[in-house]
PyMOL CGO cylinders between C-alpha atoms (Angstrom):
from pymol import cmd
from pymol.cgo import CYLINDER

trace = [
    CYLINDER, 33.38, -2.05, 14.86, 31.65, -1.13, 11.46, 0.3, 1, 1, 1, 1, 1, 1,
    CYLINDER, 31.65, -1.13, 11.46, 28.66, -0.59, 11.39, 0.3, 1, 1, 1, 1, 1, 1,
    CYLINDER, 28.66, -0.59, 11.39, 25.26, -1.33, 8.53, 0.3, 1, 1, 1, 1, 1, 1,
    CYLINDER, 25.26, -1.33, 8.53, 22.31, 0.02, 8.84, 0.3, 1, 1, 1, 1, 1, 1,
    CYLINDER, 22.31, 0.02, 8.84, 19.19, -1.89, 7.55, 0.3, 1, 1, 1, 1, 1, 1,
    CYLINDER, 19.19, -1.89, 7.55, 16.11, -0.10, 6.28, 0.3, 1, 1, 1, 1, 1, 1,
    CYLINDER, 16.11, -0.10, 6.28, 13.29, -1.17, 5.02, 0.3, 1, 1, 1, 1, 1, 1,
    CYLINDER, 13.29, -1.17, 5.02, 10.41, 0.78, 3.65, 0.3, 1, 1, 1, 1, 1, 1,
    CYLINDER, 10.41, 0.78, 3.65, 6.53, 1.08, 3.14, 0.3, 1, 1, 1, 1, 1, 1,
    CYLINDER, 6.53, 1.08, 3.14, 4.37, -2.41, 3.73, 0.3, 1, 1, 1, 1, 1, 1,
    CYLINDER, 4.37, -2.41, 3.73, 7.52, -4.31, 4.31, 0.3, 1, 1, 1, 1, 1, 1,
    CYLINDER, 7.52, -4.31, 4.31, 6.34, -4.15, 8.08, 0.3, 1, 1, 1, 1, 1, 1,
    CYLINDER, 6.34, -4.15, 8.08, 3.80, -6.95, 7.11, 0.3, 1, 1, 1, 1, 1, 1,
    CYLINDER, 3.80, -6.95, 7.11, 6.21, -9.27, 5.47, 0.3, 1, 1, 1, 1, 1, 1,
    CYLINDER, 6.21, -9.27, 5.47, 4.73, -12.83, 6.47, 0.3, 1, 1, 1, 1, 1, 1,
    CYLINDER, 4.73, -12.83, 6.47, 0.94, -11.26, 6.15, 0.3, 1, 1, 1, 1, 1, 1,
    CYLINDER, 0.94, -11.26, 6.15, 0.94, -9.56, 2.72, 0.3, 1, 1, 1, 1, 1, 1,
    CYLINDER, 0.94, -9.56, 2.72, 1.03, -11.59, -0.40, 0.3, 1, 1, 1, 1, 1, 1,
    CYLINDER, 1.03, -11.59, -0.40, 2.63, -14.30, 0.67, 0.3, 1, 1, 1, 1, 1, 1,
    CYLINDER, 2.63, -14.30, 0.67, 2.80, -16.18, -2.75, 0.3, 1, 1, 1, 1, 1, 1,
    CYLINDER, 2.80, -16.18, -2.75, 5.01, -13.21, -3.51, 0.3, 1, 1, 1, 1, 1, 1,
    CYLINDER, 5.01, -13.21, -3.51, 6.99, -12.41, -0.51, 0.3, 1, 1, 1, 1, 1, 1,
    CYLINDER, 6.99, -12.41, -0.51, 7.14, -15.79, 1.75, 0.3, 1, 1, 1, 1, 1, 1,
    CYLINDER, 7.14, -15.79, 1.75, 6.09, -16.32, 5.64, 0.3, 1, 1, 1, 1, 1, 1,
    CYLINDER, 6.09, -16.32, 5.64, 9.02, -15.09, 6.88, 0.3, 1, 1, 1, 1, 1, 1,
    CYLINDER, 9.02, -15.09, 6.88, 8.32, -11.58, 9.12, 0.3, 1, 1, 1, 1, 1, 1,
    CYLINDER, 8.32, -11.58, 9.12, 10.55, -8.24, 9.46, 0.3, 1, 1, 1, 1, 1, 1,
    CYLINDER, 10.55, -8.24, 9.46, 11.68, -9.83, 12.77, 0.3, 1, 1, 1, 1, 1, 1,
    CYLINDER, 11.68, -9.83, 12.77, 12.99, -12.70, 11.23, 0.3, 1, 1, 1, 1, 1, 1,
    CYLINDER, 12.99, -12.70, 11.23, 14.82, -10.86, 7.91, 0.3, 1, 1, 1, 1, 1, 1,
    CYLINDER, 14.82, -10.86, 7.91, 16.04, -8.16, 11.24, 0.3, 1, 1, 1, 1, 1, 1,
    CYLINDER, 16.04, -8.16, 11.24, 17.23, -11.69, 13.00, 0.3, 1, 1, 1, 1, 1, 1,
    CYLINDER, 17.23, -11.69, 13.00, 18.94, -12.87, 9.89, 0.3, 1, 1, 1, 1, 1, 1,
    CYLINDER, 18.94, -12.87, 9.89, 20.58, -9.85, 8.76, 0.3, 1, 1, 1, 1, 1, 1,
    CYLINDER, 20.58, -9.85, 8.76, 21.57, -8.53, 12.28, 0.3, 1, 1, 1, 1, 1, 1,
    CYLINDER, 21.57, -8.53, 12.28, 22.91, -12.73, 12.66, 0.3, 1, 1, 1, 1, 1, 1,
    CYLINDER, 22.91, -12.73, 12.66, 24.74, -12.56, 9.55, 0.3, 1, 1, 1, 1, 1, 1,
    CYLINDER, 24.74, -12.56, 9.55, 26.44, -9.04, 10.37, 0.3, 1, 1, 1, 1, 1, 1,
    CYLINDER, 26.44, -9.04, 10.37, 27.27, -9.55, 13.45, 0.3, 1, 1, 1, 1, 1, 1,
    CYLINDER, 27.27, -9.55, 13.45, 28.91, -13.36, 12.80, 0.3, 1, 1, 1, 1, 1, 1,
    CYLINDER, 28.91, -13.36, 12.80, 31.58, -11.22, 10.54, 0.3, 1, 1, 1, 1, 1, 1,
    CYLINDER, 31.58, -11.22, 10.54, 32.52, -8.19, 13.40, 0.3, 1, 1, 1, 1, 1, 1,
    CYLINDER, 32.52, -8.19, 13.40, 29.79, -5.90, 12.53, 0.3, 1, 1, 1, 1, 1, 1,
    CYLINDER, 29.79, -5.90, 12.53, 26.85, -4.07, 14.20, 0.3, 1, 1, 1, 1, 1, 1,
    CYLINDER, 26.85, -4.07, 14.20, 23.54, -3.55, 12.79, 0.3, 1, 1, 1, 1, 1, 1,
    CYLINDER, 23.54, -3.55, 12.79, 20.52, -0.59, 13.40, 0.3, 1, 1, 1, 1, 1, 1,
    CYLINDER, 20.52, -0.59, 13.40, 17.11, -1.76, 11.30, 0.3, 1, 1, 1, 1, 1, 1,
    CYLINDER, 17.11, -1.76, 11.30, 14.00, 0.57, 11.05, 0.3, 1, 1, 1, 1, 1, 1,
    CYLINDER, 14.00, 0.57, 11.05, 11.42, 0.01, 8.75, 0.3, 1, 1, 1, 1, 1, 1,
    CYLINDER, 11.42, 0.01, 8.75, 9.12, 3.03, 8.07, 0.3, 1, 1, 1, 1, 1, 1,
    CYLINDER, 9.12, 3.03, 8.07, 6.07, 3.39, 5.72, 0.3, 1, 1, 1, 1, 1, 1,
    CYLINDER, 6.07, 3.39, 5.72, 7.17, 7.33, 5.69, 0.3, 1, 1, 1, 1, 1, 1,
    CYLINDER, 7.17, 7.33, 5.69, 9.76, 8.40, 2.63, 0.3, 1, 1, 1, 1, 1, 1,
    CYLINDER, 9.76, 8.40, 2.63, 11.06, 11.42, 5.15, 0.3, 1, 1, 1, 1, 1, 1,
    CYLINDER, 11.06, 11.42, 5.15, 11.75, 9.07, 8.14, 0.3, 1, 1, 1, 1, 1, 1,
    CYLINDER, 11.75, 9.07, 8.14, 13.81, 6.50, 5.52, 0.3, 1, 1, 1, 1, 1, 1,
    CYLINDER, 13.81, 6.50, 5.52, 15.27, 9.81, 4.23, 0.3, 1, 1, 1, 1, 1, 1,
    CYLINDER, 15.27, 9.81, 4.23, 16.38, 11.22, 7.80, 0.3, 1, 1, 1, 1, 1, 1,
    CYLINDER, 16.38, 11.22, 7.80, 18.08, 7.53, 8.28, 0.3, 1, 1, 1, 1, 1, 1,
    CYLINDER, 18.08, 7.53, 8.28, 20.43, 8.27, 5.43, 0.3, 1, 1, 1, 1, 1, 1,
    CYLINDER, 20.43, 8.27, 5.43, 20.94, 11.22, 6.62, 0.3, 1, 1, 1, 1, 1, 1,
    CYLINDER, 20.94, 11.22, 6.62, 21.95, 9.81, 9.60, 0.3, 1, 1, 1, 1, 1, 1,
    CYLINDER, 21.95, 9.81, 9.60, 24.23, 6.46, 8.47, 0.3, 1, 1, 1, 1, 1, 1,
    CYLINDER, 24.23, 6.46, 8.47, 26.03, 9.45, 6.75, 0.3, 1, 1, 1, 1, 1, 1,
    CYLINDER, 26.03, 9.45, 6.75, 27.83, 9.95, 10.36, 0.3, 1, 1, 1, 1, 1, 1,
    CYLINDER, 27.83, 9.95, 10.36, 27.32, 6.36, 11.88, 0.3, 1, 1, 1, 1, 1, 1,
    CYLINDER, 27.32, 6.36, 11.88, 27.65, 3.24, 9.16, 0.3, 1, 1, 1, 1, 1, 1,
    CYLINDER, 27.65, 3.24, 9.16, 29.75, 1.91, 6.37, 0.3, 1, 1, 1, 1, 1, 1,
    CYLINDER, 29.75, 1.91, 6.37, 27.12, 0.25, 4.54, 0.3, 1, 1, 1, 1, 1, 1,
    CYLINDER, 27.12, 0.25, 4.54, 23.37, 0.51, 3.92, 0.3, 1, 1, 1, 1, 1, 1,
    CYLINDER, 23.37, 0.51, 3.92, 21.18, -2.63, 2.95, 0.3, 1, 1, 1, 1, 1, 1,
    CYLINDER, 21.18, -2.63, 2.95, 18.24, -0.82, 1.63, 0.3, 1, 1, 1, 1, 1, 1,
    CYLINDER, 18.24, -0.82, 1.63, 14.62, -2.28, 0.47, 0.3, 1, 1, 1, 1, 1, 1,
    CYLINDER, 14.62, -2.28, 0.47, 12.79, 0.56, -0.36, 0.3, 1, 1, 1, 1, 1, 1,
    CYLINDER, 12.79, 0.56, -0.36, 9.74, -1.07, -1.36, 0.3, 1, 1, 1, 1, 1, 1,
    CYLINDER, 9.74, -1.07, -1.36, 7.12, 1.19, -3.65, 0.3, 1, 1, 1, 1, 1, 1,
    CYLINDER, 7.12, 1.19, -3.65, 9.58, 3.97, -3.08, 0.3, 1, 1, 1, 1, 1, 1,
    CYLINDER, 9.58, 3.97, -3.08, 12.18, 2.25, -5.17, 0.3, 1, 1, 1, 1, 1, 1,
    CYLINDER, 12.18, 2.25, -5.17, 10.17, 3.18, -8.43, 0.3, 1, 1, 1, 1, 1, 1,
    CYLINDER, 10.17, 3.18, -8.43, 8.86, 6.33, -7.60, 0.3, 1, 1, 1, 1, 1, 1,
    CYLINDER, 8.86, 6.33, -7.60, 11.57, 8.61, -4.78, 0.3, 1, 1, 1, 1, 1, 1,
    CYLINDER, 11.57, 8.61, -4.78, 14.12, 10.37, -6.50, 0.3, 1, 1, 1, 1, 1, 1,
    CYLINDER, 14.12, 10.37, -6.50, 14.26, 12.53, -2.88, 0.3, 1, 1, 1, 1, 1, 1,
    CYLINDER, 14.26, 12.53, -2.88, 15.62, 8.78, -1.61, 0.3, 1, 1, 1, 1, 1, 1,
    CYLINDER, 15.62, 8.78, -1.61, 17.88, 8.52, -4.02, 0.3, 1, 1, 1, 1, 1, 1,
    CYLINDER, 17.88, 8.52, -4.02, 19.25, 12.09, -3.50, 0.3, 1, 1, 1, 1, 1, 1,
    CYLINDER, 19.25, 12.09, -3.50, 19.89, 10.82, 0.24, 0.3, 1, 1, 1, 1, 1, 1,
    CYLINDER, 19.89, 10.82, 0.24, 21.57, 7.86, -0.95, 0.3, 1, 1, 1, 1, 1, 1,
    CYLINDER, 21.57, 7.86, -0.95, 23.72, 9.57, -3.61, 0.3, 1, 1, 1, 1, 1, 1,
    CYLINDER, 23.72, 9.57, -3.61, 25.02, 11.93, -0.14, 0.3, 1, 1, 1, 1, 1, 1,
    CYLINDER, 25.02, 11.93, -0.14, 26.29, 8.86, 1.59, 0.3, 1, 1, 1, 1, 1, 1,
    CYLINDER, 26.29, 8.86, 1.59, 30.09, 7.63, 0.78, 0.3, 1, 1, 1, 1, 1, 1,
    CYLINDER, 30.09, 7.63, 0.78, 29.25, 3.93, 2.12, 0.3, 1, 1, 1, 1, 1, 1,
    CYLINDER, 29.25, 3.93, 2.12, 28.55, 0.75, 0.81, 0.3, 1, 1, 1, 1, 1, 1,
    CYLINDER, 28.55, 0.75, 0.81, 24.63, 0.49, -0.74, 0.3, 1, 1, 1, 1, 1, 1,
    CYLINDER, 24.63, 0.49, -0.74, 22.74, -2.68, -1.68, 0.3, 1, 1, 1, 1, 1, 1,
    CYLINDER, 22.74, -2.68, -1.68, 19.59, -2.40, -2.90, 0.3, 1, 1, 1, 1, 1, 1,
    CYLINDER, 19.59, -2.40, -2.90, 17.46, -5.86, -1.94, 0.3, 1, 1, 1, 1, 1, 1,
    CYLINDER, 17.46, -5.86, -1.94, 14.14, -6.93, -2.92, 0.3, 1, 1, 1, 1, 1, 1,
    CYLINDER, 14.14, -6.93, -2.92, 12.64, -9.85, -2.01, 0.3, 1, 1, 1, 1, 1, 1,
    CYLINDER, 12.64, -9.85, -2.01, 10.50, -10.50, -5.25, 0.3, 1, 1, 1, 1, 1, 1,
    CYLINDER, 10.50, -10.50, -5.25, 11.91, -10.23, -8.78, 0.3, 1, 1, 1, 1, 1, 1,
    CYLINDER, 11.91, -10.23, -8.78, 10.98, -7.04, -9.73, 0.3, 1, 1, 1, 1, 1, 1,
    CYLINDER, 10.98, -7.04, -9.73, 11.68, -7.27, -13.89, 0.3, 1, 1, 1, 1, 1, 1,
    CYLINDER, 11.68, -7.27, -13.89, 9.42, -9.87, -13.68, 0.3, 1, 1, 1, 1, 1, 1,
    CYLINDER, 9.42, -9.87, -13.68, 6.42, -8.37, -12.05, 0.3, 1, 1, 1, 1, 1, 1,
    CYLINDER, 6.42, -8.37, -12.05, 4.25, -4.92, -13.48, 0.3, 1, 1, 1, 1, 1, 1,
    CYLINDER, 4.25, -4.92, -13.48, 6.08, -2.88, -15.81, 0.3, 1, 1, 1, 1, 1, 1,
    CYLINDER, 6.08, -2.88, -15.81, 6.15, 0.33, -13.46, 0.3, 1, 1, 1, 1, 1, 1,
    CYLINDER, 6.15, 0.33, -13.46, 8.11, -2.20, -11.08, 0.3, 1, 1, 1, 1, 1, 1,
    CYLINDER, 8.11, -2.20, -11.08, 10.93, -2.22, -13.69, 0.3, 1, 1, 1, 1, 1, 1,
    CYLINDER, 10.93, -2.22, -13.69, 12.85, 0.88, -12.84, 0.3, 1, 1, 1, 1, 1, 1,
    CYLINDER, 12.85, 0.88, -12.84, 14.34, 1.61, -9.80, 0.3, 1, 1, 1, 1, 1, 1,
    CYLINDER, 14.34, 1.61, -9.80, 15.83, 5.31, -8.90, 0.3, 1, 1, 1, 1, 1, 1,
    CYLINDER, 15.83, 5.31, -8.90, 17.35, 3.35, -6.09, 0.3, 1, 1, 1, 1, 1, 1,
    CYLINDER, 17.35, 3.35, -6.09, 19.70, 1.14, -9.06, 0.3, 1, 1, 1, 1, 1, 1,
    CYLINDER, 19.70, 1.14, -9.06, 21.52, 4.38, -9.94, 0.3, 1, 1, 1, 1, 1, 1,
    CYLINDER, 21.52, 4.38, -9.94, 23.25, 4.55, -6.80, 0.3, 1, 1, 1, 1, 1, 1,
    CYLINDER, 23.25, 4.55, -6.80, 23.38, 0.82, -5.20, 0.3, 1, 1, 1, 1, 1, 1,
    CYLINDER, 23.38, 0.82, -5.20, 26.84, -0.50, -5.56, 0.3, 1, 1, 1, 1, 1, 1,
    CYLINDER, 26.84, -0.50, -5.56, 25.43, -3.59, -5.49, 0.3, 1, 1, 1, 1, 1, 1,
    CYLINDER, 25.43, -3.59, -5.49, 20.79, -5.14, -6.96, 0.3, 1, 1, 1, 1, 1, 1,
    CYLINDER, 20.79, -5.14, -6.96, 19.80, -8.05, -5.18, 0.3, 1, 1, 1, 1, 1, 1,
    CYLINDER, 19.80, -8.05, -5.18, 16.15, -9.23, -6.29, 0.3, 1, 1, 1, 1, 1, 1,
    CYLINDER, 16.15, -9.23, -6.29, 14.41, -12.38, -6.41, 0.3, 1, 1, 1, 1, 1, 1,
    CYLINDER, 14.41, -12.38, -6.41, 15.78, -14.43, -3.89, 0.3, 1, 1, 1, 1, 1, 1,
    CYLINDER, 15.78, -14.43, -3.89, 13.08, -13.77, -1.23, 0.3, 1, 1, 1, 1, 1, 1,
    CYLINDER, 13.08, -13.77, -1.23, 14.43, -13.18, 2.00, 0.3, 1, 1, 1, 1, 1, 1,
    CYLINDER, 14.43, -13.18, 2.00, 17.64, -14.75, 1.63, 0.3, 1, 1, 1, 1, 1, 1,
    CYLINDER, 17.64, -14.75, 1.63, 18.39, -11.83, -0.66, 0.3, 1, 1, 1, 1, 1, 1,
    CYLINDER, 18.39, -11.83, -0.66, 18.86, -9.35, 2.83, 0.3, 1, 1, 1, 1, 1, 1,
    CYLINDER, 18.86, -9.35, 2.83, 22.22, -11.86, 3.79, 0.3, 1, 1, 1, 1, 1, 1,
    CYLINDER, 22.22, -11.86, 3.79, 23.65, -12.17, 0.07, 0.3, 1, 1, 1, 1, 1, 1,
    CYLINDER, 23.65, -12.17, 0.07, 23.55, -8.43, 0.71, 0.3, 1, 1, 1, 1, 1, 1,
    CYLINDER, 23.55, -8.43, 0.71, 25.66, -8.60, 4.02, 0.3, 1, 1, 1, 1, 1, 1,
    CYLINDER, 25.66, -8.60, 4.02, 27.54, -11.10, 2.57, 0.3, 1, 1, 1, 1, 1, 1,
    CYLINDER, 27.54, -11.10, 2.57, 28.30, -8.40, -0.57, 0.3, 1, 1, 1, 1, 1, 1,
    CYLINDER, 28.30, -8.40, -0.57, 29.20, -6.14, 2.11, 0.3, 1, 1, 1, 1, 1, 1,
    CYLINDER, 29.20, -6.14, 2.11, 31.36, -8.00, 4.47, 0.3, 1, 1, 1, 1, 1, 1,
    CYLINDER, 31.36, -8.00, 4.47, 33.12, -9.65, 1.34, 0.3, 1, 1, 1, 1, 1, 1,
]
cmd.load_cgo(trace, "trace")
């Protein structure tokens, strides 16, 4: 079976508790739920981690290099500031889809550029959570 690996990186581990004007109710459990539903409805398997550590994130790259087809990816603040990420991303020959669950072109100007973008085959932002199964779907085709 393929396989996607789902990461998600620093704060998103309080999704449904942090800003929720900006990033809904739902929780990492439930975006896990939906995207690991989603996956798995269309013959795939799915490993999440969220970590609030760039090397850890980093290391699972590393590691999808050997075990997935596909990355969904939500960096969080390391989307405008890791190049390192990116250099892990730029090593894998999957799929990539960068999700965020706010618009970020529409929020502080530092949010604007992402180091992720130059390697995602595929930018999914602003459609809140929803956002994590357009990306399976993007994947899955």
């Amino acid at each position: 079976m393929p396989h996607l690996t789902l990461l998600n990186g620093p704060n998103l581990n309080l999704l449904g508790q942090r800003q929720p004007d900006i990033y809904g109710h739902d929780t990492l459990a439930d975006v896990e739920r939906m995207v690991t539903d989603a996956a798995t409805a269309a013959g795939w398997t799915v490993t999440c981690l969220q970590s609030n550590h760039e090397g850890i994130l980093i290391d699972a790259v590393h590691t999808a290099r050997d075990t997935s087809q596909a990355i969904i990816i939500n960096p969080g603040g390391l989307t405008h500031t890791s190049v390192a990420l990116l250099d892990a991303l730029n090593a894998f020959d999957g799929v990539v889809v960068e999700v965020h669950i706010s618009d970020i072109h529409k929020r502080e100007a530092f949010r604007h550029h992402s180091y992720v973008s130059l390697r995602a085959d595929h930018v999914i932002c602003g459609e809140g959570v929803k956002g994590y199964v357009m990306g399976v779907e993007k994947i899955v085709g």
